[in-house]
VMD Tcl script that draws the C-alpha trace (Angstrom):
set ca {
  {-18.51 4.15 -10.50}
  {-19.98 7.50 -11.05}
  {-18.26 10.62 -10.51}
  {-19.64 13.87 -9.29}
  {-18.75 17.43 -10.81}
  {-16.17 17.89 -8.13}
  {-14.34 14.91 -9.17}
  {-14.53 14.91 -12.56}
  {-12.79 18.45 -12.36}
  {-9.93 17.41 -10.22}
  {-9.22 14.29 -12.07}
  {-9.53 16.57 -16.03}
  {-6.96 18.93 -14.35}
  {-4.65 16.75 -13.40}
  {-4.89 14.79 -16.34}
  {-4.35 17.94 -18.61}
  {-1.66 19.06 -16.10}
  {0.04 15.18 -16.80}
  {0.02 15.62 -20.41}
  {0.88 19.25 -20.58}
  {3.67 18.17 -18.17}
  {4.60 15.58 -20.29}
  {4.87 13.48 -16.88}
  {3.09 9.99 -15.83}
  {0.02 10.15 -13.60}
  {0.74 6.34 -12.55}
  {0.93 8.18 -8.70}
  {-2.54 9.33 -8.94}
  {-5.44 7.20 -7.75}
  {-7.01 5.28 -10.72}
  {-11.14 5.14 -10.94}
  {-10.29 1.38 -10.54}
  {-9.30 -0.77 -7.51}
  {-6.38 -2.80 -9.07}
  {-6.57 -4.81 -5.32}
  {-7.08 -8.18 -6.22}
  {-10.22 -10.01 -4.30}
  {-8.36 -13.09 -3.88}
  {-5.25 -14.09 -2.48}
  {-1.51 -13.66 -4.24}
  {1.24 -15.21 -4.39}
  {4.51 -12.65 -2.88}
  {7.36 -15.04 -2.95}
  {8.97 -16.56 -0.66}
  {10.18 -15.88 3.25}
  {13.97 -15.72 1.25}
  {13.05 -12.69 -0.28}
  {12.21 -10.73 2.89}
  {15.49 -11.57 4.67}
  {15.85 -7.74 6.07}
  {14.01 -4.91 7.51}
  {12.21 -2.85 4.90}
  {9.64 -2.09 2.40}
  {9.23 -4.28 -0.67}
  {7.24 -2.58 -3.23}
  {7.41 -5.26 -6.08}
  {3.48 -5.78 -6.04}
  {2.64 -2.24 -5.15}
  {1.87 -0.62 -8.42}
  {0.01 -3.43 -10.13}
  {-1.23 -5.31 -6.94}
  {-1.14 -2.37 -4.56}
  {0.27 -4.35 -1.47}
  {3.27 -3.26 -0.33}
  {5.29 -6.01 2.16}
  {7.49 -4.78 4.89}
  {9.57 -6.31 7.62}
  {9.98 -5.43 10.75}
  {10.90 -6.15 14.18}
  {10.59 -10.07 13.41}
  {7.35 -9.36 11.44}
  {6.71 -9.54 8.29}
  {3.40 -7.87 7.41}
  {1.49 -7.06 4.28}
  {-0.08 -3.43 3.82}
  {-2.08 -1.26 1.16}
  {0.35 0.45 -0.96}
  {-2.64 3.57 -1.11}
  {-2.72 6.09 0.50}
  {-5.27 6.45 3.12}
  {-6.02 10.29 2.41}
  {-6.27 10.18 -1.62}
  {-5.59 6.16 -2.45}
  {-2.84 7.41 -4.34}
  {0.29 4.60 -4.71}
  {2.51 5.30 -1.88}
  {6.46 4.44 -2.51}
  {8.87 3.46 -0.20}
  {11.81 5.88 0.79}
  {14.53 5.07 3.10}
  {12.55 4.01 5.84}
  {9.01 5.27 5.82}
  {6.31 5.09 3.08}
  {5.34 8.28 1.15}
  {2.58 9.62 -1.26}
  {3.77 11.00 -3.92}
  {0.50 13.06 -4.65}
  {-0.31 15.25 -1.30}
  {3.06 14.55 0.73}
  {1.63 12.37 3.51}
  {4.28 9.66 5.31}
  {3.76 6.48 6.96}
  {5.90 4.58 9.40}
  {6.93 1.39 8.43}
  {4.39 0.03 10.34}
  {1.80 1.96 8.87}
  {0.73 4.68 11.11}
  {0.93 8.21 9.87}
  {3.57 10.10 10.61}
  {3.05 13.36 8.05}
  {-0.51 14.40 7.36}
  {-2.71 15.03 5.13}
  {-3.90 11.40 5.77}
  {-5.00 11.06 8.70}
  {-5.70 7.36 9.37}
  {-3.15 4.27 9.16}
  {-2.47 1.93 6.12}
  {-4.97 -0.66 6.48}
  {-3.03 -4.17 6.62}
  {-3.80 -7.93 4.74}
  {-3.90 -11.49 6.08}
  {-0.71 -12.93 5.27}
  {0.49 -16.52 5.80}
  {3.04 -18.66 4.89}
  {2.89 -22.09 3.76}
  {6.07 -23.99 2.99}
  {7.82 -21.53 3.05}
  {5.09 -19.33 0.69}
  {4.18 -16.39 1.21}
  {0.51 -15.26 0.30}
  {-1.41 -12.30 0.85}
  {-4.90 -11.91 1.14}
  {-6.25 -8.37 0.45}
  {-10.13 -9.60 1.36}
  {-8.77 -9.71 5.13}
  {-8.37 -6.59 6.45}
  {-6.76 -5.64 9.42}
  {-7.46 -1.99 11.20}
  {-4.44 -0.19 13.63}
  {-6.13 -1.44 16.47}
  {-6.15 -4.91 14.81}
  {-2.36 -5.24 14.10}
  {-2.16 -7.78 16.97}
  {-3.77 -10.42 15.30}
  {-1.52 -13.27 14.21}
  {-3.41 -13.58 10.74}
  {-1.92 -9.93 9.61}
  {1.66 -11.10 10.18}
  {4.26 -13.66 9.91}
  {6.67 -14.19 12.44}
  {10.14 -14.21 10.87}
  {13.73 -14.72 12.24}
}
mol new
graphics top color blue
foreach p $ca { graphics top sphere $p radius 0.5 }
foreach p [lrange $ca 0 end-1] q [lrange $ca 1 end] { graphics top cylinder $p $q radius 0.2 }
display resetview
């Protein structure tokens, strides 16, 4: 992936500003996608037994599960304004890098992004979960019984 002058400004200074700092850049959007392009195994439906945000696959996977409302659903854990790796806090999502907040269910609720967290197909097998982040599901797809998993 090539960068343009613009870029490759931004991403020197904040570099510099990281090591000056003497603070980790993880929160910052990497040149590359760490998504996988195949499905992953998240556990099991045990380990979703409450509402929340789970972000154990969020920094090296970035997918981010949450439950909610008798859903379980898997999201990007990227932002939609900077793809920077969004953390959960008490009970939205924010990114650390420009101050934007999602909803658990992904819309925004704090700009600068200005589009929801797109969400994964998710199933669950014998009591599996997987995610797959090749199957993406837009806000006004949320509906569709392949981006959840009913839960009780």
């Amino acid at each position: 992936m090539e960068m343009n002058r613009r870029e490759f400004v931004v991403a020197a200074t904040v570099a510099s500003a990281c090591v000056a700092g003497g603070i980790s850049c993880e929160a910052h959007a990497a040149s590359a996608d760490p998504t996988p392009n195949h499905p992953v195994e998240c556990g099991s439906v045990s380990d979703y037994s409450r509402d929340g945000a789970f972000d154990a696959f969020a920094k090296d996977k970035r997918i981010m599960l949450v439950r909610k409302s008798g859903r379980l659903y898997a999201t990007t854990a990227t932002c939609s304004h900077r793809n920077c790796v969004i953390k959960s806090v008490a009970n939205d999502l924010r990114c650390p890098c420009h101050g934007s907040r999602f909803t658990l269910d992904g819309t925004v609720a704090k700009g600068p992004a200005q589009h929801a967290l797109v969400r994964y197909g998710i199933s669950a097998a014998g009591g599996k979960i997987t995610v797959d982040p090749t199957k993406k599901f837009n806000q006004d797809q949320w509906h569709d019984p392949q981006s959840y998993v009913s839960v009780a």
